[in-house]
C-alpha positions in Angstrom: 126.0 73.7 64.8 125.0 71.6 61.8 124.4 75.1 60.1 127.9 75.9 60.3 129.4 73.0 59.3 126.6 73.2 55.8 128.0 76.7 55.6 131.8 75.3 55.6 130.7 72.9 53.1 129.3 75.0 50.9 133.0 76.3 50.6 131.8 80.0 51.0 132.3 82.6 53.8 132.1 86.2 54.2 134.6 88.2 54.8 134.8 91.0 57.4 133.1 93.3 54.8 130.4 90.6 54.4 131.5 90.2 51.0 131.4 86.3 49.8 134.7 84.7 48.9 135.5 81.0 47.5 137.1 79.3 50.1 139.9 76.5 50.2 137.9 73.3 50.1 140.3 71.2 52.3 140.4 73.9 55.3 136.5 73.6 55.4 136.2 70.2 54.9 139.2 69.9 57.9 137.2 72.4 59.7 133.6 70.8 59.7 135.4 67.2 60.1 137.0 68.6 63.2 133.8 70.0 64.6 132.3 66.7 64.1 135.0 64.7 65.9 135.3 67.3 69.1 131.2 67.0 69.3 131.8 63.2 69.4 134.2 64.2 72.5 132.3 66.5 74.3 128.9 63.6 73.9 131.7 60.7 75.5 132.4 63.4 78.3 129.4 63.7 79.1 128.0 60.6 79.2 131.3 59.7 81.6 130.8 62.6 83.3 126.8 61.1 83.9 128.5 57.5 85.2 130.5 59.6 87.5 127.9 61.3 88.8 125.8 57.9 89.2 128.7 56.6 90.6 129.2 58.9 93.3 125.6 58.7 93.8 125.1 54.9 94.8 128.6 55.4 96.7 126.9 57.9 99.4 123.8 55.9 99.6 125.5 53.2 100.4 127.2 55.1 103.1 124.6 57.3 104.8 121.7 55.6 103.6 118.7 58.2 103.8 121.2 60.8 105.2 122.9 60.7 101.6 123.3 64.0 100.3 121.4 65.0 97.3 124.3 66.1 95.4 127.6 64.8 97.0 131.1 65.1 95.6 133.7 62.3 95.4 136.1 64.8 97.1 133.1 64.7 100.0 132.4 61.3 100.6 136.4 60.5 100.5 136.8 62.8 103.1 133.7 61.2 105.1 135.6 57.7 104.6 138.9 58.9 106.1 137.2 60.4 109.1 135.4 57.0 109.9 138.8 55.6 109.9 
């Protein structure tokens, strides 16, 4: 990914004939800040997405002890807790 955002730097792209062509230097510099900014994103999603996970985890052991499941879903363990109701 860092590739394409030195090639959107470098203000040059081919066009479909593979011919090189000056670009606009805002619309790459928009382009590669924007891919910079959503890869920011999709790192914060993931490490949430990791807590969640972690999360969920502790949850079941604390409920089933050694009969947690090795990968259960919140969905799962919700429904387990309204059963036990």
């Amino acid at each position: 990914m860092d590739d394409l955002i030195d090639a959107l730097r470098s203000y040059r792209q081919a066009d479909a004939d593979g011919v090189m062509v000056l670009v606009s230097r805002q619309a790459c510099d928009e382009a590669a800040n924007e891919i910079k900014r959503l890869r920011g994103l999709v790192s914060d999603y993931e490490s949430m997405q990791e807590q969640h996970r972690e999360h969920v985890r502790r949850l079941d052991v604390a409920l089933n002890g050694d009969g947690a499941a090795k990968q259960a879903s919140l969905i799962d363990l919700v429904s387990q807790f309204e059963h036990k109701r």
